[in-house]
C-alpha angles and dihedrals in degrees: 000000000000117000094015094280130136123233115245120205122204100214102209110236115223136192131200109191086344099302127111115246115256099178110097096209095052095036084055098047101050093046092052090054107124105252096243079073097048098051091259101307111124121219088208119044113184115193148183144167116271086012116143108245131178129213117243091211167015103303102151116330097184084063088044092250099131132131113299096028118137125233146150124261116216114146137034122192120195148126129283098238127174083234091081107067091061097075119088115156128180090220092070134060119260101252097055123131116226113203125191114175099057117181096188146305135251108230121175116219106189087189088044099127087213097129101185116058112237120251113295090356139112116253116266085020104126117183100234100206130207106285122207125228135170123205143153127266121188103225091185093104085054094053129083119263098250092043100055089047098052079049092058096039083055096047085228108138134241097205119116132205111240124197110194124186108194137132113282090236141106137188110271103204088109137357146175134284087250095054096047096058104116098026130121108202134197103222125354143195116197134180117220097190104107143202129271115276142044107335114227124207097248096060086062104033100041106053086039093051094049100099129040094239142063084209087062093058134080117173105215106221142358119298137205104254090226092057078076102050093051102146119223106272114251085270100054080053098053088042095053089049092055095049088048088058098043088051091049094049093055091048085051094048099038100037088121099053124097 
C-alpha cells in the first residue's frame, strides 16, 4: 500500500426479520450488490486515510453535507468484535483490516459551512455515523432449480427483505454522471464512451461541464463525434419552454420592482 497504510474494510451489517444472516451464499451475495440496489449502503467499504470519499445522503443540507457532497476520510471509530476475523476476501490485500461494528467515521468537508469546529475536533472535520436502509433481494439465483421453479408455480416470492446498517459513504475516486451534478471539480477524467442505448444530453454536458478550465480535462479514450452533437429529447424541449414562459411572466409582473 502506498504510504505505509492498511486498507480497512467497513463489512455492511444486514439483517433479514431481524436476524443476522448466517448462510454464507446468501450473506455473500447480498454484501457484493451493487449499492444502487441496497439504497446506498455498500456491503464493502474500503477505506484509507486522506481518500476522497462521498456521502451517500442527506446529512445535514443546510451545512452542505447532502448526497453527492465530497469529502476526506481520516478517522474511523468503531468497536473490536470477533466478527471481524471472519472476513477474508481475494479482492483485498492481505494485510487488510475488516471491521464490522463501525461508530462513525471522521470525514473532512472542506465546503462544509459548519463555522465553528466541533469539541475535540479539527475544524471542517464532521463525524459521519452508521445509517439504516431496507431494501429487497431476489433470492431466487441462490436457490435450487426445482426449487425456484415450485416458488414461481406457487406465485410465492423469492424476494427477501434486507436491513442493512453501514456508513452512507463511497469511495470518491471516481463517480457517475448523476453524482457529480452540482459539483465543481479540480481536475477530471471522463469517459465519453458511452452505454448502449439512446444518449441523453446530460450524460455530455454534465460531466464536460464539471471544472473551470479546459486545462483541467482529459477525456480517457477515443469517442464517437456524434455523441457531441446529441440534441435535448421532445421533453427538454417542452421543459425549457415552460421555464422561458415562466421567466418572462415574473419580468412582466415585477418590471417595477428594483
Amino acid at each position: 500500500m502506498e504510504m505505509g497504510l492498511s486498507p480497512i474494510v467497513c463489512i455492511a451489517q444486514d439483517y433479514i426479520q431481524g436476524k443476522t444472516v448466517d448462510d454464507l451464499r446468501l450473506r455473500q451475495a447480498i454484501l457484493e450488490l451493487p449499492d444502487n440496489k441496497t439504497e446506498h449502503l455498500p456491503g464493502y467499504l474500503p477505506l484509507v486515510p486522506g481518500m476522497p470519499v462521498l456521502l451517500t445522503e442527506n446529512v445535514a443540507t443546510e451545512l452542505g453535507l447532502s448526497n453527492g457532497t465530497r469529502g476526506i476520510f481520516r478517522q474511523l471509530v468503531y468497536n473490536e468484535s470477533p466478527e471481524d476475523v471472519r472476513y477474508q476476501d481475494k479482492n483485498f490485500p492481505l494485510n487488510t483490516k475488516f471491521i464490522t461494528q463501525p461508530k462513525y467515521a471522521l470525514v473532512e468537508f472542506p465546503g462544509c459551512k459548519l463555522n465553528n469546529k466541533l469539541a475535540e475536533l479539527q475544524s471542517k472535520i464532521v463525524p459521519i455515523a452508521i445509517s439504516e436502509q431496507t431494501f429487497l433481494f431476489d433470492a431466487k439465483e441462490l436457490l435450487p432449480e426445482n426449487v425456484a421453479k415450485a416458488a414461481k408455480i406457487n406465485k410465492k416470492t423469492t424476494k427477501l427483505t434486507v436491513k442493512r446498517k453501514a456508513l452512507p459513504l463511497i469511495p470518491a475516486y471516481s463517480m457517475t454522471t448523476h453524482k457529480s451534478q452540482g459539483q465543481t471539480l479540480g481536475k477530471i477524467i471522463v469517459d465519453l464512451v458511452m452505454p448502449p442505448g439512446p444518449i441523453e444530453l446530460a450524460s455530455v454536458d454534465v460531466p464536460l461541464s464539471r471544472v473551470k478550465r479546459l486545462d483541467d480535462l482529459l477525456i480517457i479514450r477515443p469517442f464517437e463525434f456524434g455523441t457531441l452533437q446529441v440534441k435535448p429529447s421532445t421533453a427538454q424541449i417542452e421543459e425549457l419552454k415552460r421555464l422561458d414562459k415562466i421567466a418572462q411572466s415574473t419580468r412582466t409582473r415585477f418590471q417595477f420592482i428594483v
